[in-house]
Every structure is written in structure tokens, then in C-alpha cells.
C-alpha positions as a Markdown table, in Angstrom:
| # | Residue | x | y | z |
|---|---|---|---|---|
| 1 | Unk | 17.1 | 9.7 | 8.4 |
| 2 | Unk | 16.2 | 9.1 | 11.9 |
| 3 | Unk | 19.0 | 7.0 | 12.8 |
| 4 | Unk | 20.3 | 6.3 | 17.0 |
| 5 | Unk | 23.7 | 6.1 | 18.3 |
| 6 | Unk | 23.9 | 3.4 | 20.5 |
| 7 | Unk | 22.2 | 3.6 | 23.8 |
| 8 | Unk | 25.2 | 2.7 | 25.9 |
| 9 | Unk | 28.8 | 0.8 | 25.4 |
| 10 | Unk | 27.6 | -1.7 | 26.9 |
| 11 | Unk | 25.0 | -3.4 | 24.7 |
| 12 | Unk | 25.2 | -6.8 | 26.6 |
| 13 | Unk | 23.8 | -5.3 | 29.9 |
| 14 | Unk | 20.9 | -2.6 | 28.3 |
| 15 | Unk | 18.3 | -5.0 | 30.2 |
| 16 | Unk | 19.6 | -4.1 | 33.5 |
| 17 | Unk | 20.7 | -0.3 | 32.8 |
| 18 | Unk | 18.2 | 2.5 | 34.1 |
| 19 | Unk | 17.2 | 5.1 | 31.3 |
| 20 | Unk | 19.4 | 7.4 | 33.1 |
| 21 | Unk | 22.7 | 5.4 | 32.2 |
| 22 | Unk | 22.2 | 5.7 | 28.6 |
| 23 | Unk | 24.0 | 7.8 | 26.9 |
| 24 | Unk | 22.3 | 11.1 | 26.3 |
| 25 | Unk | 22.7 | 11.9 | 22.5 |
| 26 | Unk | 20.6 | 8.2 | 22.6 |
| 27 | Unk | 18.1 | 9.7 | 24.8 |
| 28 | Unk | 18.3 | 12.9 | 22.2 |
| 29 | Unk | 17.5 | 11.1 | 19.5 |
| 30 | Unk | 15.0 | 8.8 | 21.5 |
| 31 | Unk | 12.9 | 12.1 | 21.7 |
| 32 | Unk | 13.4 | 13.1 | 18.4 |
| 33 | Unk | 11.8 | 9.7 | 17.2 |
| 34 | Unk | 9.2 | 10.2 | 19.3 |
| 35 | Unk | 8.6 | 13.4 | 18.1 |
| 36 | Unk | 8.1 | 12.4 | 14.4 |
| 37 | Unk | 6.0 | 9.8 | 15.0 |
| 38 | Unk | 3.7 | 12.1 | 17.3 |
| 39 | Unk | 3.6 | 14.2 | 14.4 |
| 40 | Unk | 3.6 | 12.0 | 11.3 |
| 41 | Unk | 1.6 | 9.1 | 12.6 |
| 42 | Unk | -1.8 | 8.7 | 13.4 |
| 43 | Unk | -2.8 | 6.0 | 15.6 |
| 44 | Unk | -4.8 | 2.7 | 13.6 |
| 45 | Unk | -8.0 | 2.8 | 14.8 |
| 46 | Unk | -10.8 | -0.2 | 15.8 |
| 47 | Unk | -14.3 | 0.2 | 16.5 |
| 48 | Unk | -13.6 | 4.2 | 17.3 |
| 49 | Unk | -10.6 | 3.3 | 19.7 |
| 50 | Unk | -6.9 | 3.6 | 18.9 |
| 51 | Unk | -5.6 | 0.0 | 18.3 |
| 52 | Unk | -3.3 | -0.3 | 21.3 |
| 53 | Unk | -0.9 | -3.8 | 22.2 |
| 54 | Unk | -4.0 | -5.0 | 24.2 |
| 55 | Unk | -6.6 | -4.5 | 21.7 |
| 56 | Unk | -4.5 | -6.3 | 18.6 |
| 57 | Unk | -3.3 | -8.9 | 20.9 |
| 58 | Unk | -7.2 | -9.9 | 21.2 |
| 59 | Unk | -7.7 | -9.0 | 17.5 |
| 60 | Unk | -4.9 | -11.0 | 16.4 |
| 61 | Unk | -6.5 | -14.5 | 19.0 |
| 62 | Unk | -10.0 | -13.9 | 17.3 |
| 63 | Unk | -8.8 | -13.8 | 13.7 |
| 64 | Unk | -5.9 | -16.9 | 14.7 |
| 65 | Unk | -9.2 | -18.9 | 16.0 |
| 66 | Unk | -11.3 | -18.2 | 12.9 |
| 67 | Unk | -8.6 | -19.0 | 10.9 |
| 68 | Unk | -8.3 | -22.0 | 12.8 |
| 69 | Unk | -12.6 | -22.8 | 12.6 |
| 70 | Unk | -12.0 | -22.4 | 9.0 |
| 71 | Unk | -14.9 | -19.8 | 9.3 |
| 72 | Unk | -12.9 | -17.1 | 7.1 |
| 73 | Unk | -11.2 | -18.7 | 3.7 |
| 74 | Unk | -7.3 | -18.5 | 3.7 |
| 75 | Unk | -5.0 | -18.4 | 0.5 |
| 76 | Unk | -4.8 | -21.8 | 1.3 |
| 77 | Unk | -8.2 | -23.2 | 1.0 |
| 78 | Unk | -9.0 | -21.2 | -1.7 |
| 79 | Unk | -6.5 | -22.9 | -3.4 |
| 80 | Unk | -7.6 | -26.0 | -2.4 |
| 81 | Unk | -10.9 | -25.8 | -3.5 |
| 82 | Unk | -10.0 | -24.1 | -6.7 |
| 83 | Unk | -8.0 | -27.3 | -7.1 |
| 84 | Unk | -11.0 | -29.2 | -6.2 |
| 85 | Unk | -13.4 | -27.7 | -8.5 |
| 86 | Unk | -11.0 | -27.9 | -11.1 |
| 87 | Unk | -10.8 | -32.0 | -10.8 |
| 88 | Unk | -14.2 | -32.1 | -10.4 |
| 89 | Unk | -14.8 | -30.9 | -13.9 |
């Protein structure tokens, strides 16, 4: 596996702690992880760019609001008219 020690003794104050406090079999590892997913994992892609934090943050409002609009069915309203078509019989 691709486990990681613990970055530094003091877990409590990691916020505050510049990369070059932590402890360096962390940092090690760190790169190691990084490694592997460089060469394992290919990025997900959307409308021929890779999907960065950005890009699914604005995915993820559009789908929320159509959701929302009811202009895409959810498990829910499927359900629901299911249900309805059912007791309409």
C-alpha cells in the first residue's frame, strides 16, 4: 500500500507548519503518492479539458440547479410518479 507516516508530532498545529517542518520520510512518501497517481491516473475529462476543482465546482452548481428546476428526473421523482401512475390505474 501507499500508506504516510505522519507529517509532523504535532498534528494539532499542521495548519500553521511550512512544508519544510514536516517530517521528511512524510515528504518521501508525499512524492511517492504523487508519483503513482501521475502514472496510474488519468485526468477525468469535460468538453476536451481535464476536469479541474474549478470546472466541477461549476458542473456540480449547474447539475444542483437542474436538479433543483426539476428539469432532469431524480430517483426521487421517478418514484413518485411511478407511485402516481400506479394509483392512477
Amino acid at each position: 500500500g501507499l500508506g504516510l507516516p505522519q507529517p509532523h508530532a504535532r498534528r494539532t498545529e499542521l495548519c500553521r507548519l511550512s512544508t519544510a517542518q514536516l517530517d521528511p520520510e512524510y515528504l518521501r512518501g508525499l512524492e511517492t503518492v504523487r508519483g503513482f497517481v501521475d502514472r496510474y491516473l488519468e485526468p477525468k475529462m469535460a468538453a476536451e479539458q481535464p476536469l479541474d476543482g474549478p470546472m466541477l465546482a461549476a458542473l456540480t452548481s449547474r447539475l444542483v440547479g437542474a436538479l433543483n428546476a426539476q428539469k432532469i428526473p431524480s430517483a426521487a421523482s421517478v418514484i413518485d410518479s411511478f407511485n402516481s401512475a400506479l394509483l392512477a390505474q
